[in-house]
Every structure is written in structure tokens, then in C-alpha cells.
KEMIVEX-856528 format. One record per residue (C-alpha): x, y, z; residue in one letter. Coordinates in Angstrom, 2 decimals, always signed. Layout:
N
      xx      yy      zz aa
       X       Y       Z  A
...
END
This chain:
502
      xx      yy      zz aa
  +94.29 +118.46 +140.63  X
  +97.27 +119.64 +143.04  X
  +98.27 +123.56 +142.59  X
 +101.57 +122.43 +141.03  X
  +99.69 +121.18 +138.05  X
  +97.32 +123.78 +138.31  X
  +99.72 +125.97 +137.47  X
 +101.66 +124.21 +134.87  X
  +98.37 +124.22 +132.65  X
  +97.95 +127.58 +132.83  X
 +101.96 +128.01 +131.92  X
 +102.58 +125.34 +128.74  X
 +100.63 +124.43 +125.85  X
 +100.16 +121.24 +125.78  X
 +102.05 +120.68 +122.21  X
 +104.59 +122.56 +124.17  X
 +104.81 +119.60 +127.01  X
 +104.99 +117.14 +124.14  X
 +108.39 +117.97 +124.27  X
 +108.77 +117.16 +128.18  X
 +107.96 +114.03 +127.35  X
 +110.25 +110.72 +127.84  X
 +110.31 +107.73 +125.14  X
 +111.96 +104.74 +124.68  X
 +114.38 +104.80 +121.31  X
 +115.17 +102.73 +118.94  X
 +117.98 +100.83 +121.25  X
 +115.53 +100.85 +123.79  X
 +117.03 +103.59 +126.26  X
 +115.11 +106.06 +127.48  X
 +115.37 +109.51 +126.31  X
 +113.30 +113.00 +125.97  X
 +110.66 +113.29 +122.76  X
 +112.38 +115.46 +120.67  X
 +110.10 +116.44 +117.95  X
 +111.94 +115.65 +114.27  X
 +110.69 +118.11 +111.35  X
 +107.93 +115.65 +110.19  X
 +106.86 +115.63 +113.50  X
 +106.63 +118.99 +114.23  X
 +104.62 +119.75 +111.35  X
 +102.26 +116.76 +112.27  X
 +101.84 +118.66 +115.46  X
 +100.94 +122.13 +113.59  X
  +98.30 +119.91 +111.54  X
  +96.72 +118.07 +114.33  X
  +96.12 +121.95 +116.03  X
  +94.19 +123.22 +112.81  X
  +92.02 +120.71 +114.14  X
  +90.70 +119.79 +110.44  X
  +90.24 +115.93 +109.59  X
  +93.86 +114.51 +109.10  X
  +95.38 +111.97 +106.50  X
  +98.92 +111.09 +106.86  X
 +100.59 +108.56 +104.42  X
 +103.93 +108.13 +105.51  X
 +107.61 +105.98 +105.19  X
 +108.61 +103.78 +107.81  X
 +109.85 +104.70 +111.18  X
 +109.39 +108.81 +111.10  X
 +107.38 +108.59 +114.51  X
 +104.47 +109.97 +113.53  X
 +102.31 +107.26 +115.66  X
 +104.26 +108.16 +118.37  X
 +103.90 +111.99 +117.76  X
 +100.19 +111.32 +117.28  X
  +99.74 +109.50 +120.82  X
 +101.64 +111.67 +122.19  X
  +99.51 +114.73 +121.11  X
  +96.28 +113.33 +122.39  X
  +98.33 +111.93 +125.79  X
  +99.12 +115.74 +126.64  X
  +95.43 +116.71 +125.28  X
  +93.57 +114.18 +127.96  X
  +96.44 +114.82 +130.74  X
  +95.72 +118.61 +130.46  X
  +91.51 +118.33 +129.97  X
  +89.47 +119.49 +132.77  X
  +86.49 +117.96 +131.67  X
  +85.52 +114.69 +130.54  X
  +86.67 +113.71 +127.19  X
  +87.49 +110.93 +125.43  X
  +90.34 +110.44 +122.91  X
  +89.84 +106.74 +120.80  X
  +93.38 +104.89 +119.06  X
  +91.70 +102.51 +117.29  X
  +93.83 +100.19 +114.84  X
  +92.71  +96.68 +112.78  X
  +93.91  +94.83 +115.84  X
  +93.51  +94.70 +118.98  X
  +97.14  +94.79 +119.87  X
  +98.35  +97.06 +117.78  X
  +95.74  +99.66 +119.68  X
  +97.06  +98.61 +123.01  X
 +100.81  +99.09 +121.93  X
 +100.01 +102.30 +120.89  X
  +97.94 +102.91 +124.73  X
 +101.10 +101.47 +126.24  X
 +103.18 +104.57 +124.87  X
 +101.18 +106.72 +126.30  X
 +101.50 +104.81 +129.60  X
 +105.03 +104.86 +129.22  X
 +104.64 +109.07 +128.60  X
 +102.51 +108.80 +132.21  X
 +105.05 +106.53 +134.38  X
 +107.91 +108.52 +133.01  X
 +106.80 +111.91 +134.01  X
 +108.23 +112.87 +137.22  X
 +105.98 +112.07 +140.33  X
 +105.12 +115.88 +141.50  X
 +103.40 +115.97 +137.85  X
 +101.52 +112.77 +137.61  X
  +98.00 +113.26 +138.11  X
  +95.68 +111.07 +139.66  X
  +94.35 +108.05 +137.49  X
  +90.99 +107.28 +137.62  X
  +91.32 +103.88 +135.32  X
  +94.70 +102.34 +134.15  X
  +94.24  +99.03 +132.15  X
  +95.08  +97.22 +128.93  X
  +92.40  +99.53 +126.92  X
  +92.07 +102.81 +129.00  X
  +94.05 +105.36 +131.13  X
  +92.22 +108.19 +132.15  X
  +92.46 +111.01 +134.31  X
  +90.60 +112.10 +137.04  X
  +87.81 +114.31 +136.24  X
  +89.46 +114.60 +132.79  X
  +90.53 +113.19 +129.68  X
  +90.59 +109.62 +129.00  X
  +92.73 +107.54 +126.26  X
  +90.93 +103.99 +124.66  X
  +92.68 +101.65 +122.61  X
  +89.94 +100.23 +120.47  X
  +90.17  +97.39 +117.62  X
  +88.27  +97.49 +114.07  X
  +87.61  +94.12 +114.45  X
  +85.57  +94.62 +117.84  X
  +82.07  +94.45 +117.05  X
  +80.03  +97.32 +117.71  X
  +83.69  +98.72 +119.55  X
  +83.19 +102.12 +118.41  X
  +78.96 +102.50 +119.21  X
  +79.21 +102.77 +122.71  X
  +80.77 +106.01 +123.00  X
  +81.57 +109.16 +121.26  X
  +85.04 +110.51 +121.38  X
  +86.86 +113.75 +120.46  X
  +89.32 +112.86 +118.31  X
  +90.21 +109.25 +116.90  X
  +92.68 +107.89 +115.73  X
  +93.04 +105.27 +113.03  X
  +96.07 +103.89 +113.00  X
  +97.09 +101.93 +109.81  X
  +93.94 +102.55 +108.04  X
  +94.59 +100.88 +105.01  X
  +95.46  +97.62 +106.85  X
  +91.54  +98.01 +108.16  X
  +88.93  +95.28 +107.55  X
  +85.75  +96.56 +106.30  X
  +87.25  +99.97 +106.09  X
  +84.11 +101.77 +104.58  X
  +82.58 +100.29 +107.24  X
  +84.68 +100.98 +109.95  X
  +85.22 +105.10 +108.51  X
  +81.88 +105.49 +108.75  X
  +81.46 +104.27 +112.32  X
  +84.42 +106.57 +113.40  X
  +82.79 +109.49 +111.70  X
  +79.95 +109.26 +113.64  X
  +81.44 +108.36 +116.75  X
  +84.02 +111.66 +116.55  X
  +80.54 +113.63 +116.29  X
  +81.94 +116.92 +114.70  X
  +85.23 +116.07 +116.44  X
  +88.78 +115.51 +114.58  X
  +89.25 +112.05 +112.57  X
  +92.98 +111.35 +112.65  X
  +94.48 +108.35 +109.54  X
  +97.63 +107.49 +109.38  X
  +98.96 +104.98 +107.59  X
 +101.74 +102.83 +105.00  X
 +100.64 +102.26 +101.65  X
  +98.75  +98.99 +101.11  X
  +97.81  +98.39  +97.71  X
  +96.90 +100.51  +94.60  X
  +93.18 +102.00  +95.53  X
  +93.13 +100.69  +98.93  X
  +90.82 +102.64 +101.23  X
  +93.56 +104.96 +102.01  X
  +94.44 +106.43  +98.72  X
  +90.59 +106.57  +97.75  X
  +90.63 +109.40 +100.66  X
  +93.98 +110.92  +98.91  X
  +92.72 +110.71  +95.81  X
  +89.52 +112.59  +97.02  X
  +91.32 +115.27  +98.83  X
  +93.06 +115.64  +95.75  X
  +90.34 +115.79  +93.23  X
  +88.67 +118.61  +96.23  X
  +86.64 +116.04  +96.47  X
  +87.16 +116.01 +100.44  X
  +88.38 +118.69 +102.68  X
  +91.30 +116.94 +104.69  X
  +94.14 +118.03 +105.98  X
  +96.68 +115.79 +103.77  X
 +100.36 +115.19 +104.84  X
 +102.75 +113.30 +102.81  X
 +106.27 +112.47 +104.20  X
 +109.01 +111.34 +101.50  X
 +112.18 +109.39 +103.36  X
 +114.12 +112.10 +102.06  X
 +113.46 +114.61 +104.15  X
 +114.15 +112.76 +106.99  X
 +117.28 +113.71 +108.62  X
 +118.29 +109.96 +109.69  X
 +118.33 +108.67 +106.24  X
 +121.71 +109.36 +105.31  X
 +125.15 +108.04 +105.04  X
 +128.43 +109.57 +105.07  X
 +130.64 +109.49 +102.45  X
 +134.29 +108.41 +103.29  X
 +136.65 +110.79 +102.64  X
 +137.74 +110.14  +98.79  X
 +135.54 +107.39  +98.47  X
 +134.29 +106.80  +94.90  X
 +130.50 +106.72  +94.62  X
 +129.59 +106.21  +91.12  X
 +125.70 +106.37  +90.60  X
 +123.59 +103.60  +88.39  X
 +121.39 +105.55  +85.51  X
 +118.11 +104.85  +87.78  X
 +120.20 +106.52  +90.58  X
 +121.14 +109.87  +88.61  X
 +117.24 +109.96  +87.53  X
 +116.19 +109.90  +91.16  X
 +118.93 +112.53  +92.03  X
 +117.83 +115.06  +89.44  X
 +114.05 +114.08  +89.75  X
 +113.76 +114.72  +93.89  X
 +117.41 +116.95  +94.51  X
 +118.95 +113.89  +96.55  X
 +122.40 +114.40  +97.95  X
 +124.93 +111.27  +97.51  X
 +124.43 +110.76 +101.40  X
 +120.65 +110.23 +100.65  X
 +121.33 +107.78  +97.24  X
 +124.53 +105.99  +99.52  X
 +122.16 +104.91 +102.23  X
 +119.36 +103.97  +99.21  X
 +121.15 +101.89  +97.77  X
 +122.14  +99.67 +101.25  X
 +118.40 +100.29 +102.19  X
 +117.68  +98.70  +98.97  X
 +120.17  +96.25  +98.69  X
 +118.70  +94.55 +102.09  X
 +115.17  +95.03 +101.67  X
 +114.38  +94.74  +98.16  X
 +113.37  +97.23  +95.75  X
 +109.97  +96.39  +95.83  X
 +109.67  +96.59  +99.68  X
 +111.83  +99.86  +99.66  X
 +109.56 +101.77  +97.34  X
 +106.23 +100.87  +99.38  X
 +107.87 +101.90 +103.00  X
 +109.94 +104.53 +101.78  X
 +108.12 +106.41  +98.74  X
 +109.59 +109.26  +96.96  X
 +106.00 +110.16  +95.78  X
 +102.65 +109.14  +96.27  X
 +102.84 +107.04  +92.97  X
 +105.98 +105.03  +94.21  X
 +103.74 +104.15  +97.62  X
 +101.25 +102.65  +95.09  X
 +103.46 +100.98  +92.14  X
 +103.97  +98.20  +94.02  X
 +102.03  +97.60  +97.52  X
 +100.12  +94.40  +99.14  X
  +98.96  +91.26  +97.54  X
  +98.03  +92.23  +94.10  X
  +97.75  +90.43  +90.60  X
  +98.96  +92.67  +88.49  X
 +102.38  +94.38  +89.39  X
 +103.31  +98.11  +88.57  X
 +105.71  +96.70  +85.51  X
 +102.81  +95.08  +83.74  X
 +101.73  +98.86  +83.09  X
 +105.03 +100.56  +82.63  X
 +104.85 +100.44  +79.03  X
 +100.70 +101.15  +79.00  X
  +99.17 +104.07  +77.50  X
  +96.72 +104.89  +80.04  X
  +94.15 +107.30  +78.50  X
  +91.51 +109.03  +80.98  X
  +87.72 +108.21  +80.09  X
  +84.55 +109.92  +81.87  X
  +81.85 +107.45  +83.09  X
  +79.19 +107.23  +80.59  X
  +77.86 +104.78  +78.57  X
  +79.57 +104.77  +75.06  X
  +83.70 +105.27  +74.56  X
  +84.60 +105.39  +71.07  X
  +88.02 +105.78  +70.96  X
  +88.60 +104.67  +67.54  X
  +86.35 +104.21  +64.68  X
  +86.35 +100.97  +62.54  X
  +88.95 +100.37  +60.36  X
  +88.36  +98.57  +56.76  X
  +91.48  +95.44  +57.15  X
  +91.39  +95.19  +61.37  X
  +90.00  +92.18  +63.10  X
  +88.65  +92.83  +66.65  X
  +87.10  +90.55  +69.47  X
  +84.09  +91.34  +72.08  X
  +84.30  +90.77  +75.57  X
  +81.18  +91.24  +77.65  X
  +80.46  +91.25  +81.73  X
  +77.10  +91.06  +82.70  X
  +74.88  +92.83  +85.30  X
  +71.61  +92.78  +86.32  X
  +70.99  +96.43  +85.21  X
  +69.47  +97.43  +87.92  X
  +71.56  +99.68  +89.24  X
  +74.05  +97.98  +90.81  X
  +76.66  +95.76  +88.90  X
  +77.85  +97.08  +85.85  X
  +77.27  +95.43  +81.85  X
  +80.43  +96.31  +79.94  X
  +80.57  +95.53  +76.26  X
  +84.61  +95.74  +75.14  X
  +86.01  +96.15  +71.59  X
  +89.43  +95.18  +70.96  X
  +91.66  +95.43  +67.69  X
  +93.94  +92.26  +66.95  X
  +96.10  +94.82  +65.31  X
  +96.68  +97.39  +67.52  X
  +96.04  +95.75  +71.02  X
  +94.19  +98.70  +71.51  X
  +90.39  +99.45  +73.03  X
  +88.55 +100.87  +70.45  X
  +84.61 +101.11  +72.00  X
  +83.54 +100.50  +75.46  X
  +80.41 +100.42  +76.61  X
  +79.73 +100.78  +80.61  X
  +76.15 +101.03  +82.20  X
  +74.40  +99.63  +85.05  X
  +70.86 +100.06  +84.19  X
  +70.75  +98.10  +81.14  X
  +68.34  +94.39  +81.24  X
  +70.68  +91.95  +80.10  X
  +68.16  +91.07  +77.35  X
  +68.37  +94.67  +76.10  X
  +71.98  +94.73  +76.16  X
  +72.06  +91.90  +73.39  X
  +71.30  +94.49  +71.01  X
  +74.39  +96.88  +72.43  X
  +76.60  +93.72  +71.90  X
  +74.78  +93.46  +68.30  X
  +75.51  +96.56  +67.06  X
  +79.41  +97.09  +68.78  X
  +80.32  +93.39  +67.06  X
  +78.62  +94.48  +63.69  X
  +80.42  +98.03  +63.47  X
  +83.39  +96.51  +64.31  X
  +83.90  +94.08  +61.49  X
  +81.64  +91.18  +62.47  X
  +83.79  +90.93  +65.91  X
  +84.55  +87.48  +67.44  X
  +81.55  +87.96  +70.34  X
  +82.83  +86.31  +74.11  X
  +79.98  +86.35  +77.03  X
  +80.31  +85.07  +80.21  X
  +77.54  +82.80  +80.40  X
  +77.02  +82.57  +84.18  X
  +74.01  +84.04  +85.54  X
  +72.10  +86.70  +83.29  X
  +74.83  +85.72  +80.21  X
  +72.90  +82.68  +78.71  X
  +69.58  +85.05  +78.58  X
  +71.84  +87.28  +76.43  X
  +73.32  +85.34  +74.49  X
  +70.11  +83.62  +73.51  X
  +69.00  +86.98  +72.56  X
  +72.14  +87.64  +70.40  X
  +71.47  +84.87  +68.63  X
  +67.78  +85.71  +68.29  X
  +69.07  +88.70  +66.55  X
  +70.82  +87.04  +64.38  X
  +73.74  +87.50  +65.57  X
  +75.99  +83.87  +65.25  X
  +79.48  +84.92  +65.08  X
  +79.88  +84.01  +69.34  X
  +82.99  +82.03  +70.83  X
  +82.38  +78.85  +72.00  X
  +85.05  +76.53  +73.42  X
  +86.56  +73.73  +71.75  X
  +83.33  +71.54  +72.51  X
  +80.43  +74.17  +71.38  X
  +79.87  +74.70  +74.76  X
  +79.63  +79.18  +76.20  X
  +82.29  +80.44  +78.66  X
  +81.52  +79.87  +82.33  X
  +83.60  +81.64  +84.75  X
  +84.44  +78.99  +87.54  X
  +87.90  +78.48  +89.97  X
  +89.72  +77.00  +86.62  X
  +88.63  +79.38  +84.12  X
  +88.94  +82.59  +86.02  X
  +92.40  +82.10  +86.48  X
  +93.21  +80.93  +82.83  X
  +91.93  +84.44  +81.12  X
  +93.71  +86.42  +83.79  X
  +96.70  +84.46  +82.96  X
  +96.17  +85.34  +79.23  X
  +95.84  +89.01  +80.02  X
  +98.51  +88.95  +81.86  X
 +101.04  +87.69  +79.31  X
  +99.52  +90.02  +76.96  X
 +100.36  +92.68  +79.09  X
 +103.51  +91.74  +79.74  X
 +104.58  +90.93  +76.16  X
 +103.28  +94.23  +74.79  X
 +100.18  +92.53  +72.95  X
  +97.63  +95.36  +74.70  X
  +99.42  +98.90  +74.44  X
  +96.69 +100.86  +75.71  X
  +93.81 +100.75  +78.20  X
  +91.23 +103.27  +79.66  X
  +91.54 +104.79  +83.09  X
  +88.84 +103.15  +84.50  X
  +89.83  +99.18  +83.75  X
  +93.19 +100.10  +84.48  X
  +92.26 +101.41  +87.64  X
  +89.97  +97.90  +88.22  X
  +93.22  +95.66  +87.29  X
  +95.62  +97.28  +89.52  X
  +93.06  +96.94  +92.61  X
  +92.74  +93.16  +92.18  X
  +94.47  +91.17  +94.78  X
  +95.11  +87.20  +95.70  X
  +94.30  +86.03  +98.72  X
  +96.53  +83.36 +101.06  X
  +94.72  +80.39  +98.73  X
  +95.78  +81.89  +95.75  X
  +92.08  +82.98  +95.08  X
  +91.60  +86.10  +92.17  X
  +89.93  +88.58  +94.26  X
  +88.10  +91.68  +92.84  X
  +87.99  +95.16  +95.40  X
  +85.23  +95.98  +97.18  X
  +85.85  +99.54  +97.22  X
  +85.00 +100.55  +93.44  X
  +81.53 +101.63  +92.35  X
  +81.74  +98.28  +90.28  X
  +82.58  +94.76  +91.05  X
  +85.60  +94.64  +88.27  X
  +83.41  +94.40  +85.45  X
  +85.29  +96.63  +83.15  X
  +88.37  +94.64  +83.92  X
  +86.48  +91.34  +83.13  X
  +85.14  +92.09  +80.42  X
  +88.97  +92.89  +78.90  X
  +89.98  +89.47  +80.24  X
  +87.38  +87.61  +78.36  X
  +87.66  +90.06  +75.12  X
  +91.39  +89.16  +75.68  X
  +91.06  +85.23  +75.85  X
  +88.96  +85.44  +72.76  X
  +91.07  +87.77  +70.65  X
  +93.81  +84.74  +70.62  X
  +90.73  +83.18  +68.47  X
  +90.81  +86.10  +66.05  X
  +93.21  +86.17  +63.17  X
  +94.63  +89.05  +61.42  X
  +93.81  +89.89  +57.92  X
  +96.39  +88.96  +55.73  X
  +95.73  +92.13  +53.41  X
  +96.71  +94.21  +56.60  X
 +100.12  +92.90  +56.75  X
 +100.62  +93.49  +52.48  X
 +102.03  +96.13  +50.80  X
  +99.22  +98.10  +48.95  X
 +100.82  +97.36  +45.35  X
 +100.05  +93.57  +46.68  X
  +97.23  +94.19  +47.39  X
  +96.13  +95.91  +44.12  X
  +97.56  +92.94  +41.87  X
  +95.77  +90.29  +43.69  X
  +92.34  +92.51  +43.35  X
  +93.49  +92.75  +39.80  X
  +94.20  +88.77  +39.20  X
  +90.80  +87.75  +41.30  X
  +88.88  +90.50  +38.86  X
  +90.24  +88.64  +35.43  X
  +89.77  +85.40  +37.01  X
  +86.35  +86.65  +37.63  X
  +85.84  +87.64  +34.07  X
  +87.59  +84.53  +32.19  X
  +84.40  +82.01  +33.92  X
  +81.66  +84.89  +33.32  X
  +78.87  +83.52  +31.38  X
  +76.67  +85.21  +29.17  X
END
């Protein structure tokens, strides 16, 4: 290292020299890095040196800020240390690299210190610090070194991401794990690690941006003009304390993008990132008008008892009960379109958990009794009806309910509609949670996440409780007025009496 250098590392910190630094804006013209608010305060995180999550809007820099960070942390290392970008492709890694490069060819030449390696994946110093840009999709990418810090860009973009997580933890070895990312979907690996933080489940250093306190999203107001807000628009105002520079340039944001795209890149709140995010099924609307009621994980839920005139359907998913897969048994009234019982356990035999069904469907009015036949289902039902149980759906041919391509996508369907035409008003936490994960893939393929502690069984077991429930018919006596009721008790009781024999 030349004494120039020498002496400039003893002089400036390097989150100082950060803002020497040159980029390349947005109209591609190079110009000094420097720091925004957002940025800044990414900066004060990444020195507390604590595990960081950062969900963010579009377009605030805080990739840039990130590289950047680590850039002036390897250019200023003595020693030998590594510093890993690692995104869910390749390229994206090695765009991120290239900034950096572009923070090393723009520095003036008296600074630059002497490479050691300067290629598509690395750029390191010298007896010092080294950058790699490093893919999720490379196997084994991340076992053959360890590295100070890493960071994941776009984490909830990430294949495998449990996978993947794991594999950075170990390879930062007591070192600082750096994810930052856009929403995906509802769930996605990402918000599982907010949600954690949240819950103080996790201890990470958690950073949420909202686009309105960045500076560059606003527009002027001409002089006189006449901005009249929408009703949304005066909600949002009062709601976050937007100015009518913020809403103007919301509503051309908006009106090019889409609302649905706005609200996932530009979030207000960590529940607008998530309303409506990725490929899923079911849409944030479908639960707008949901009362979503929290429920601990444990076996029985009764959240209402039977009632004398209801009718109410079973739907039942079935797992091995061995600890793994979930059985859920679910009770729904045709005249509420509410839960009433749920029951949720993994270490039930699917032989034993005929009696479960048994005694829900009895409680419940003699319920209308649908179980997926496939696999362990036709071993239960045969139970059931061992029991003596009979009152089970069966389609239009006698024949049980296999799940298969066609059918999976019919009951789905059903819920769906139900949802949507206020037929189901409330559901529990936990299946709500299950329906808002699942996702279609490129074929059109129902796909259930892999990141629950249950394959969707909660939320399968309403689908197929919902499919049968259009089998179930209201009681007429619920729908009568009670002095109805009373005269036709009173007629059947005479009737009764006029062919008594003695």
C-alpha cells in the first residue's frame, strides 16, 4: 500500500469515503454518491453490525448504498477478508460486482490500490479485502469459503430460500448477514424473517422504507392549479400525513403502473407490500371483507357451539400423523359461512382420526362429511363408516373425492367464489394465512408454500368442506318466523293426535 493511502486510512472512515465515491445516475452521467436519508440510515445500520433486513420501494439505492459500504470496507482492510453479494442469479450478483468496479475505476489514480484479482465474480485487493458476486442457484457456491459479511440481494426472489439462509448463515460464521429485498408474495421467505423480528422472535436489525419519505417522489403543484383528491386519496393523506406533492405524483405513478404494481414497489406499510405481491391465487380483495380471527395451534378450535336449526358440512385433509403433515377436520355452518370447530394435529393415525371426524359431524347436526380419499383417506373413511357413521359425500356416481389436476382446481374455484360473493365471512388466522401463501405457477398449476410448518392442509380442508357445503341445504325452520314455526308444531301435533290409535 503506497503512503498516500496509508495515510488516507488512518484520516476517513470508511462510511465517510462512501461519500467520495462516483456513480452512474439514473441518465447515466456520472456523478458523486451522495447519500439520500434512507441511505444514510442504511449506513448507521450496517455499522451496528447486527444481522440486517431491509424491505424496501423501488429505486431508493439501497443496493447501491449496500455495495458501496462493503466496496470501502474491502478497499480499506489490511487483512484478508472476504465480503460475498450473492443474489438468485448469477447476473444480478455480477451487476451488483460491476458497481463496485465502477466505484474502483472511478476513483482517481493516486488512490487506486493495487488489484490482486479483477474478473466477472471477484475484485480484490492486495493483501486485503476481496468482493464475490455469488448466485443461489450455484451449487455448493457458498461452501467453499467463509465470508464476513453477505449480502443477499432480493431474498425473497431466492430459490430454496431456507435452504440457501441457512448456507449463508454458516458461511458468514458469526459475521453480519445483510437481506434486502421487494416484496414477493404474502409469507414469502422474506416477511417470515419480518414477521419473526416482529413477534421478538429474531434479533435483526429491521429497516422499512415507505416511498414517502423519499425526497424524489414528489410533484409540484402549478401555481393555482386545482387538485381535488378521490375519497381513497384523502384516507391515505390523513392515514400517513402526505402532502398534495406526494398524492400528485401517486396518482401519475399509479395511473402508469397500475395500482396493484404501485402498492407492491412502493408500500405505504408493510401490509400494502403484502396485499397484493407475486403469483398468487387468492388476491388481497378476496379477504377485504373477512373477519380474520387469531387461533393458537392446538388441536381443538371451538369457536361456536352447535346450534339447534343450522346445517353444517365437514371437510377433512389427511396426514400420516406422524409428525409431519397435518389432519385437519373443518366444521362449517351453511348459515353463517362461518368456521365453527377445527381440528389441527399431526400426530393423529388416520384410522384414529375417523373417530375425531365422528364425533365433530355428530355434534354438529349430523354434518354432510367430505374426505379426500387419496392416500391415507379411503382407510378413514372405511373406518367412518365402520363407526357407523354414513352421512359422507360422494359424487354424483357414489364414487369418494380424489384430488387430481381437474378436481383441485374445481374446489378452489368454489372457494373462491364463495369468498368473493360473501358466502364465508370469517376464517381463522392460520388457513387464512395458508390461502394467501398459495401461488400458480407459469402452467397454471395450484401450488401450496413450502415455507409453512404444514403443506396447506388447513386451507384444504376448507376447500373441500366448502365444495361440499353447496350439497347442504338450509333448514327451512331457520329462515321462519318463530310464530310459524309454533303453528306448524301445533298443526303436525293434532294431525298426530286425529290418526292415534288406542
Amino acid at each position: 500500500m503506497n503512503k498516500f493511502i496509508r495515510q488516507l486510512t488512518q484520516k476517513i472512515d470508511p462510511v465517510d469515503f462512501v461519500g467520495m465515491l462516483t456513480i452512474i445516475n439514473k441518465d447515466g452521467r456520472k456523478q458523486q454518491l451522495e447519500p439520500t436519508e434512507e441511505q444514510i440510515e442504511i449506513l448507521q445500520a450496517l455499522e451496528e453490525g447486527k444481522d440486517t433486513i431491509i424491505l424496501k420501494p423501488r429505486q431508493i439505492g439501497s443496493s447501491t448504498i449496500i455495495v458501496a459500504y462493503l466496496f470501502a470496507l474491502a478497499y480499506f482492510s489490511e487483512e484478508p477478508v472476504t465480503f460475498a453479494i450473492l443474489s438468485y442469479k448469477l447476473n444480478s450478483s455480477k451487476h451488483l460486482l460491476h458497481i463496485a468496479k465502477n466505484f474502483y475505476n472511478f476513483l482517481p489514480k493516486k488512490l487506486k490500490r493495487e488489484l490482486a484479482v479483477d474478473n466477472s465474480t471477484e475484485l480484490s485487493f492486495k493483501n486485503g479485502g476481496r468482493l464475490l458476486a455469488v448466485a443461489s442457484s450455484q451449487k455448493g457456491g457458498l461452501r467453499s469459503f467463509t465470508a464476513s459479511k453477505i449480502m443477499l440481494s432480493e431474498y425473497a426472489f431466492s430459490e430454496e430460500p431456507e435452504e440457501l439462509k441457512a448456507t449463508a448463515m454458516a458461511a458468514v460464521n458469526g459475521g453480519q448477514l445483510i437481506m434486502e429485498s421487494t416484496a414477493n408474495y404474502f409469507n414469502d421467505c422474506l416477511h417470515q424473517e419480518i414477521i419473526k423480528t416482529q413477534n421478538g422472535e429474531a434479533d435483526y436489525n429491521f429497516l422499512f422504507f415507505k416511498w414517502s419519505k423519499h425526497e424524489e417522489y414528489a410533484i409540484e403543484l402549478e401555481p393555482q392549479e386545482n387538485f381535488v383528491l378521490t375519497t381513497e386519496e384523502e384516507v391515505i393523506q390523513l392515514e400517513h400525513d402526505l402532502e398534495l406533492e406526494q398524492l400528485k405524483w401517486r396518482r401519475e405513478k399509479v395511473s402508469k403502473i397500475g395500482w396493484e404494481k404501485f402498492i407492491r414497489e412502493y408500500p405505504l406499510d408493510i401490509d400494502e407490500a403484502y396485499r397484493i405481491s407475486g403469483n398468487t391465487y387468492f388476491s388481497y380483495s378476496d379477504f377485504e371483507n373477512l373477519n380474520i380471527i387469531s387461533v393458537d395451534l392446538k388441536d381443538w378450535v371451538t369457536l361456536e357451539e352447535p346450534q339447534e336449526n343450522h346445517s353444517y358440512a365437514v371437510g377433512v385433509d389427511i396426514g400420516g400423523g406422524v409428525g409431519r403433515d397435518y389432519s385437519v377436520i373443518y366444521v362449517l355452518s351453511k348459515n353463517t359461512g362461518c368456521p365453527v370447530c377445527i381440528f389441527r394435529s399431526n400426530k393423529v393415525s388416520p384410522i384414529e382420526l375417523a373417530q375425531y371426524i365422528q364425533t365433530a359431524a355428530t355434534q354438529y347436526n349430523n354434518a354432510l362429511v367430505l374426505i379426500e380419499a387419496n392416500n391415507f383417506g379411503l382407510a378413514t373413511i372405511n373406518e367412518l363408516g365402520h363407526l357407523g357413521y354414513n352421512r359422507i359425500w360422494k359424487d354424483n356416481n357414489g364414487k369418494d373425492f380424489l384430488t387430481t389436476s381437474k378436481s383441485k382446481p374445481l374446489i378452489f374455484e368454489n372457494l373462491k367464489k364463495n369468498l368473493q360473493q360473501g358466502k364465508l365471512t370469517m376464517l381463522d388466522s392460520i388457513t387464512a394465512t395458508e390461502l394467501r401463501t398459495i401461488q400458480v405457477d407459469e402452467k397454471g398449476i395450484i401450488k401450496f408454500s413450502d415455507l409453512l410448518d404444514s403443506h396447506s392442509d388447513s386451507a384444504m380442508a376448507l376447500a373441500l368442506c366448502s365444495w361440499a357445503l353447496n350439497d347442504v341445504k338450509v333448514k327451512e325452520a331457520a329462515y321462519l318466523p318463530k310464530w310459524i314455526i309454533n303453528e306448524r308444531a301445533r298443526k303436525t301435533k293434532t294431525k298426530q293426535a286425529d290418526y292415534r290409535r288406542y
